[in-house]
FIMIKOL-654474 format. One line per field, with one value per atom (N, C-alpha, C, O): atom name; x, y, z; residue in three letters; residue number from 1. Coordinates in Angstrom, 1 decimal. Each point is the difference from the previous one (the first is absolute). Layout:
FIMIKOL-654474
name = CA;... $
x = X;... $
y = Y;... $
z = Z;... $
resn = ALA;... $
resi = NUM;... $
This chain:
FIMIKOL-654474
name = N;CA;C;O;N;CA;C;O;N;CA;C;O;N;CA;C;O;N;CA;C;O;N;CA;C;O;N;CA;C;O;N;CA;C;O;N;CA;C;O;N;CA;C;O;N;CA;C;O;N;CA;C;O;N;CA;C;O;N;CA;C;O;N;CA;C;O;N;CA;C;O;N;CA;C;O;N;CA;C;O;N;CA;C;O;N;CA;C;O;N;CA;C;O;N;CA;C;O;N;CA;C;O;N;CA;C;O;N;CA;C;O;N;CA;C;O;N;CA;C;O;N;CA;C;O;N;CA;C;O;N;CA;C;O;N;CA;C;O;N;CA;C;O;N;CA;C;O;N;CA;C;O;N;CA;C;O;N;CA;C;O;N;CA;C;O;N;CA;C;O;N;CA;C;O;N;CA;C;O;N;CA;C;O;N;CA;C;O;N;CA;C;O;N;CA;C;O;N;CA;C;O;N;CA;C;O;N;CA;C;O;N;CA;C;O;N;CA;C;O;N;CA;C;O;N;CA;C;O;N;CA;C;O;N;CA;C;O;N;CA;C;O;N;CA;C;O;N;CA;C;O;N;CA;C;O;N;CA;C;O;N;CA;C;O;N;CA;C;O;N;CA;C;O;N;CA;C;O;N;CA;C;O;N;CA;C;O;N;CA;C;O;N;CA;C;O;N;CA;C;O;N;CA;C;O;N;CA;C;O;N;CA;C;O;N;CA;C;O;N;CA;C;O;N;CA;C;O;N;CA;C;O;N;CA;C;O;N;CA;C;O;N;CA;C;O;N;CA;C;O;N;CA;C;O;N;CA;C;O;N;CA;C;O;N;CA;C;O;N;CA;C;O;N;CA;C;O $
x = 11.5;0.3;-1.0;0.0;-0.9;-0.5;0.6;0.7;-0.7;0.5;-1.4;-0.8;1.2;-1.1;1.0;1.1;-2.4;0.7;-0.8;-1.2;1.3;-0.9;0.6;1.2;-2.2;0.2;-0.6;-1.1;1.7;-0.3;-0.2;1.0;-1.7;0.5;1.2;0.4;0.3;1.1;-0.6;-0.8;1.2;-0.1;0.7;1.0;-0.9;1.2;0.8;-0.5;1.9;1.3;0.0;0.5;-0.7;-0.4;1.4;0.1;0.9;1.2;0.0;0.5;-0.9;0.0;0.9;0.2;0.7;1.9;0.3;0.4;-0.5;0.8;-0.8;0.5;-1.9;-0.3;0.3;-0.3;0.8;0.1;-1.1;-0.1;-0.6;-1.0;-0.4;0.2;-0.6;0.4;-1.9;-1.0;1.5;-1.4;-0.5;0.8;-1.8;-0.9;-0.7;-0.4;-0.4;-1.4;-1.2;0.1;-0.6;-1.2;-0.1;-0.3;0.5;-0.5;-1.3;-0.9;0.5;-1.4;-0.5;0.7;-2.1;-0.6;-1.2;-0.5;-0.3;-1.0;-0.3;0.7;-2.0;0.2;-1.2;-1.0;0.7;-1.1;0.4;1.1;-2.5;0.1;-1.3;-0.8;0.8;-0.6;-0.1;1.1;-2.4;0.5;-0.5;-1.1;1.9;0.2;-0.6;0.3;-1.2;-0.7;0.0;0.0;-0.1;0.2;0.7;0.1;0.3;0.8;1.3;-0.2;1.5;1.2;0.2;-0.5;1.1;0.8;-1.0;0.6;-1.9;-0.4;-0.6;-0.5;0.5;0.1;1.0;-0.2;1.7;0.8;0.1;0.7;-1.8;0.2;-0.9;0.0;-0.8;-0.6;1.1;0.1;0.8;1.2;0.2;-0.3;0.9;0.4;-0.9;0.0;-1.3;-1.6;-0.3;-0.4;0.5;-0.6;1.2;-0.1;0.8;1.6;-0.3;0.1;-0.4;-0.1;-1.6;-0.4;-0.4;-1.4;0.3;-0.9;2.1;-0.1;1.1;0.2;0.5;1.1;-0.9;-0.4;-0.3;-1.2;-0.9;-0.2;-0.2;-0.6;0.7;-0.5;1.6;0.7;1.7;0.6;0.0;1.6;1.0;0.4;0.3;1.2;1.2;0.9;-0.7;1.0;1.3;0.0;0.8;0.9;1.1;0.6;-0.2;0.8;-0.3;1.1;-2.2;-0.1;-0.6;0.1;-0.6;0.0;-1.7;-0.6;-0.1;-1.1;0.3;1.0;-1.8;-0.3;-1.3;-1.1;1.6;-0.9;-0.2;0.7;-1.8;0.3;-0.9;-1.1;1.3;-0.7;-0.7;0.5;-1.4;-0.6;-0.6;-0.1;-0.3;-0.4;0.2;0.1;0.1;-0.5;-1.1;0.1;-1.2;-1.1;-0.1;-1.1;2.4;0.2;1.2;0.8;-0.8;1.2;-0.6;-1.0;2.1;-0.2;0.8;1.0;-1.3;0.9;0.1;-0.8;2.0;0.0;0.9;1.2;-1.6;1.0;-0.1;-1.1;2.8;-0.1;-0.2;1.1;-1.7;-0.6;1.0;0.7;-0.6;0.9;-0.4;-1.0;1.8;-0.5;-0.3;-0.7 $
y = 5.3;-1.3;-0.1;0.9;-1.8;-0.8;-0.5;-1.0;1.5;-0.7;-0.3;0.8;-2.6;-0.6;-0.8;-0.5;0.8;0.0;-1.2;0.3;-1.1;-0.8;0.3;0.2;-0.1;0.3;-1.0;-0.5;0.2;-0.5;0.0;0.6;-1.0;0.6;-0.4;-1.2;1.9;-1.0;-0.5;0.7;-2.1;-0.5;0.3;0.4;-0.5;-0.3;-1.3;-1.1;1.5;-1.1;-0.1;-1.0;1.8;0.6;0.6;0.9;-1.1;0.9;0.3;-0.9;1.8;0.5;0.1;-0.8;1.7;-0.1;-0.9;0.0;-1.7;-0.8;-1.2;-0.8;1.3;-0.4;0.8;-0.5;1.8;0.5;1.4;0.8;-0.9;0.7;1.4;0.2;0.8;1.6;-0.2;-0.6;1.7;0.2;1.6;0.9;-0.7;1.4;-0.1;-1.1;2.6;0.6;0.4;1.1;-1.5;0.7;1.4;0.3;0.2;1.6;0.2;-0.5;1.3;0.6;0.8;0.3;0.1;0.9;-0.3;-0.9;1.3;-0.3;-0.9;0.1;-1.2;-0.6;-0.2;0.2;-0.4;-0.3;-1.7;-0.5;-0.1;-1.5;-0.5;0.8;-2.3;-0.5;-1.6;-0.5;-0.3;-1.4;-0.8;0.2;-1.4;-1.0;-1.0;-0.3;-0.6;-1.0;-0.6;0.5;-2.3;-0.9;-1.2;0.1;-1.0;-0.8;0.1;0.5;-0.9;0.1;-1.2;-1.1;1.5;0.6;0.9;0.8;-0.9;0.6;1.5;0.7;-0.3;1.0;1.1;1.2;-1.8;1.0;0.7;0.9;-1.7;0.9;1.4;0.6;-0.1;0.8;1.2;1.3;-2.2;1.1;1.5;1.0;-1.2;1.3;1.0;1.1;-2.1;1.3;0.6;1.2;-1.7;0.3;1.3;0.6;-0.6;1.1;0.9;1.2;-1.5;1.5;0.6;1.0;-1.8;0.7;0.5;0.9;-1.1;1.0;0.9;0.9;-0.9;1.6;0.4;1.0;-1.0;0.7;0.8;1.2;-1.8;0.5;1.4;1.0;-1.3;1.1;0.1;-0.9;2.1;-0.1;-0.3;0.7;-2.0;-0.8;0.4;0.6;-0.9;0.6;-1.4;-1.2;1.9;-1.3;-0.3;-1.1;2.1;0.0;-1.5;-0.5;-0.2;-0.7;-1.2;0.4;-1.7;-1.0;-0.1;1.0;-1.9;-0.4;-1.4;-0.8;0.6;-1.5;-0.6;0.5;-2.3;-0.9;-0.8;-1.0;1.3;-1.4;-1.0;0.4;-1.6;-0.8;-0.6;-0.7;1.2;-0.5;-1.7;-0.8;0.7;-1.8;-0.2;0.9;-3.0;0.1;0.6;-0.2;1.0;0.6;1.3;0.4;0.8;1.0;0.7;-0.1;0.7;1.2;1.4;0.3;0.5;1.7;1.0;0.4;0.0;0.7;1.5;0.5;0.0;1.4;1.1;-0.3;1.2;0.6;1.5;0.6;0.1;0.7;1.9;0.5;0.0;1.4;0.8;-0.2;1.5;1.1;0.9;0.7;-0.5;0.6;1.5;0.4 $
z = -15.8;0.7;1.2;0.9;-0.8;1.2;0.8;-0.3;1.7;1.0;1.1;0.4;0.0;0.3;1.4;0.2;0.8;1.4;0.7;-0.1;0.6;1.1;1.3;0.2;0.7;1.6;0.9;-0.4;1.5;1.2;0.9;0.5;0.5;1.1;0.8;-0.3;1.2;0.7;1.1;0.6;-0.3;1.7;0.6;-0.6;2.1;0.7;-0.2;0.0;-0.4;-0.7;-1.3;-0.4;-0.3;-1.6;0.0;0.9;-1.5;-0.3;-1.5;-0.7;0.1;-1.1;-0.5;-1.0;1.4;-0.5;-0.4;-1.1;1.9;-0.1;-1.8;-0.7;0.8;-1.1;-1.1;-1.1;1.1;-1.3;-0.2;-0.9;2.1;-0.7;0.7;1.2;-2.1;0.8;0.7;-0.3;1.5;0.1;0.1;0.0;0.0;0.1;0.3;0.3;-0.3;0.4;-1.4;-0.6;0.5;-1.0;0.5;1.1;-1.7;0.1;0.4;-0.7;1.9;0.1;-1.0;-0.9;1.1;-1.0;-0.5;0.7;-1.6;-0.3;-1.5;-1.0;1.0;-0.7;-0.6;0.8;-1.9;-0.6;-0.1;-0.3;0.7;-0.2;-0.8;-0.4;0.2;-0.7;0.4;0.3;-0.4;-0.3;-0.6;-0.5;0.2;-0.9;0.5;1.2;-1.8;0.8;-1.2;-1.1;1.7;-0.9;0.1;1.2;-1.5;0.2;-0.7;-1.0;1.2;-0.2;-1.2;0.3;-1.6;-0.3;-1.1;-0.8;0.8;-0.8;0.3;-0.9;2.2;0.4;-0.3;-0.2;0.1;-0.8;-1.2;-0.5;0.2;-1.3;-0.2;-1.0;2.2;0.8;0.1;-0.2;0.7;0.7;-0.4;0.7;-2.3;-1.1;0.1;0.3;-0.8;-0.2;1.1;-0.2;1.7;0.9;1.0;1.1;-1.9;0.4;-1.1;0.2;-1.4;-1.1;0.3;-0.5;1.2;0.3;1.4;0.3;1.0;0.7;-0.4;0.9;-1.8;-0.6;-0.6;0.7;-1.6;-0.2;0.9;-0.2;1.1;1.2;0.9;0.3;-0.2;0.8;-0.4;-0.6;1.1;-0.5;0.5;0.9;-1.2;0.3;0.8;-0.6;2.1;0.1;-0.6;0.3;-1.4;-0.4;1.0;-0.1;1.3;0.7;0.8;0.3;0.1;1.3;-0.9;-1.2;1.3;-1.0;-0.2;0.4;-0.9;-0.1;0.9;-0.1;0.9;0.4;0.0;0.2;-0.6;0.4;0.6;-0.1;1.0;1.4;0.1;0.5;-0.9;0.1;1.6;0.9;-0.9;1.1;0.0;1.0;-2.2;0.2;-1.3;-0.8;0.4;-1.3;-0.7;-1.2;1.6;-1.1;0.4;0.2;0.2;0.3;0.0;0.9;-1.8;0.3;-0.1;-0.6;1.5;-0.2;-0.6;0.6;-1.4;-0.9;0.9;0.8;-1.1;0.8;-1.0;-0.2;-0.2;-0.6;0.6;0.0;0.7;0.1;0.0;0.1;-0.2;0.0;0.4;1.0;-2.0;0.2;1.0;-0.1;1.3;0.8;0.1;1.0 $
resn = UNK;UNK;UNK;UNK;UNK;UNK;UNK;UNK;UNK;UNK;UNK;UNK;UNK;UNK;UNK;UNK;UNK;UNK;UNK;UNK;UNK;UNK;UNK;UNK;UNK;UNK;UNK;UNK;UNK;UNK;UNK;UNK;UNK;UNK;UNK;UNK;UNK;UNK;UNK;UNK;UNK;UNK;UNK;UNK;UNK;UNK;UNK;UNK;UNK;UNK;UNK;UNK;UNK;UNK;UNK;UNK;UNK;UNK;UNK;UNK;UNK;UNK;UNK;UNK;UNK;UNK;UNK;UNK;UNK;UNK;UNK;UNK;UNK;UNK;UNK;UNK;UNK;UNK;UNK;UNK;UNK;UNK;UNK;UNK;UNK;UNK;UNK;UNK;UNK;UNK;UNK;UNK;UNK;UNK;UNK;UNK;UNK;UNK;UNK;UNK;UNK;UNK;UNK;UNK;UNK;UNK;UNK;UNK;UNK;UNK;UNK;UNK;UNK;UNK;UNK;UNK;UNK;UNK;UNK;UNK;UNK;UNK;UNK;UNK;UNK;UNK;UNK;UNK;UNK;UNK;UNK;UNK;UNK;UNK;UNK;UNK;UNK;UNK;UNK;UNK;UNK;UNK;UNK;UNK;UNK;UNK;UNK;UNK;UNK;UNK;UNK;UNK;UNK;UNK;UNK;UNK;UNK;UNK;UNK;UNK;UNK;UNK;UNK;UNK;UNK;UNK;UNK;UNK;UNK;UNK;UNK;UNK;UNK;UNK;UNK;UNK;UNK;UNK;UNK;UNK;UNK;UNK;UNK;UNK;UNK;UNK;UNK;UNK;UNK;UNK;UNK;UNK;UNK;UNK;UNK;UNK;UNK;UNK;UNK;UNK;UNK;UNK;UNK;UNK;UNK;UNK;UNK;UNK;UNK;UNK;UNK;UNK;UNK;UNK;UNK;UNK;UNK;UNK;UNK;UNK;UNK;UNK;UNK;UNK;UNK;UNK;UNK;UNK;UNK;UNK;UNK;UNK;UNK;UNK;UNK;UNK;UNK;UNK;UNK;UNK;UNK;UNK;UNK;UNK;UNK;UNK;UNK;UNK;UNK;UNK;UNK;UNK;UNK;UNK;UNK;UNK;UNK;UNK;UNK;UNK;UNK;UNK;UNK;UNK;UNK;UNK;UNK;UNK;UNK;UNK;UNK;UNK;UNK;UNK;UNK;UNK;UNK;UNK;UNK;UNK;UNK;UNK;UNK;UNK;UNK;UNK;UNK;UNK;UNK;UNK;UNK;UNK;UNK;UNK;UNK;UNK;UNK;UNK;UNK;UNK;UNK;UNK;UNK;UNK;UNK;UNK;UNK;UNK;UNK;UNK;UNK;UNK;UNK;UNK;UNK;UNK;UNK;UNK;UNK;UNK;UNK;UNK;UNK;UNK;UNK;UNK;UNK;UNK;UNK;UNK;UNK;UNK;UNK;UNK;UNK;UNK $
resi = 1;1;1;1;2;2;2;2;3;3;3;3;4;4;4;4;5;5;5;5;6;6;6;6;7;7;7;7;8;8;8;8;9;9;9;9;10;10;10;10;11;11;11;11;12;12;12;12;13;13;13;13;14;14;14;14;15;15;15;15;16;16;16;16;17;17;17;17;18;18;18;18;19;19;19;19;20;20;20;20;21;21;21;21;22;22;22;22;23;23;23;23;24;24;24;24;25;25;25;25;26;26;26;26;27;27;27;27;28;28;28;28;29;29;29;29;30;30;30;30;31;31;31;31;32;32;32;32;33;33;33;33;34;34;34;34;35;35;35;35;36;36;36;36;37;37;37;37;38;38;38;38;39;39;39;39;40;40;40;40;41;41;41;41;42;42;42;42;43;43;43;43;44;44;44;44;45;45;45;45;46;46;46;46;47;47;47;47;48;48;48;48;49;49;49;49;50;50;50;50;51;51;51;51;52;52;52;52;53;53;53;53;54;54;54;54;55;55;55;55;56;56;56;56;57;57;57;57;58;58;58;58;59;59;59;59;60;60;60;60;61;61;61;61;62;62;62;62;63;63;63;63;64;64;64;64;65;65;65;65;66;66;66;66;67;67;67;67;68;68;68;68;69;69;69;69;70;70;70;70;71;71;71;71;72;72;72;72;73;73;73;73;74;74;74;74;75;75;75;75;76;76;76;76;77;77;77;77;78;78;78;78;79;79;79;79;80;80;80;80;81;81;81;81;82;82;82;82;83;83;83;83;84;84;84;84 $
């Protein structure tokens, strides 16, 4: 099973409880990253390939998640975590 998380930041007057929604920390650690350039929506399809060429690269910690953060429409950063 995939489990698929979106994060935010909180502002001040942000009550998370009262919407429903849990919050956390991303785990520290080390990460191998990568990016995605392009325009949206056709950049996703980048996504898969560009996550199995950094598990390839180095070994997976599966404990902490992979993330992607979209910095603009023609940019995301892939990050997937390293066993420490």
């Amino acid at each position: 099973m995939v489990i698929y998380r979106c994060c935010v930041q909180i502002r001040d007057g942000d009550d998370p409880d009262q919407l429903g929604l849990q919050s956390g920390i991303v785990p520290g650690g080390q990460y191998l990253s990568a990016t995605v350039h392009g325009p949206q929506p056709a950049a996703y399809a980048l996504l898969t390939p560009t996550f199995e060429q950094l598990r390839r690269s180095g070994d997976r910690d599966d404990t902490r998640p992979s993330i992607e953060y979209y910095r603009g429409h023609d940019r995301i950063d892939l990050l997937m975590p390293l066993q420490g």
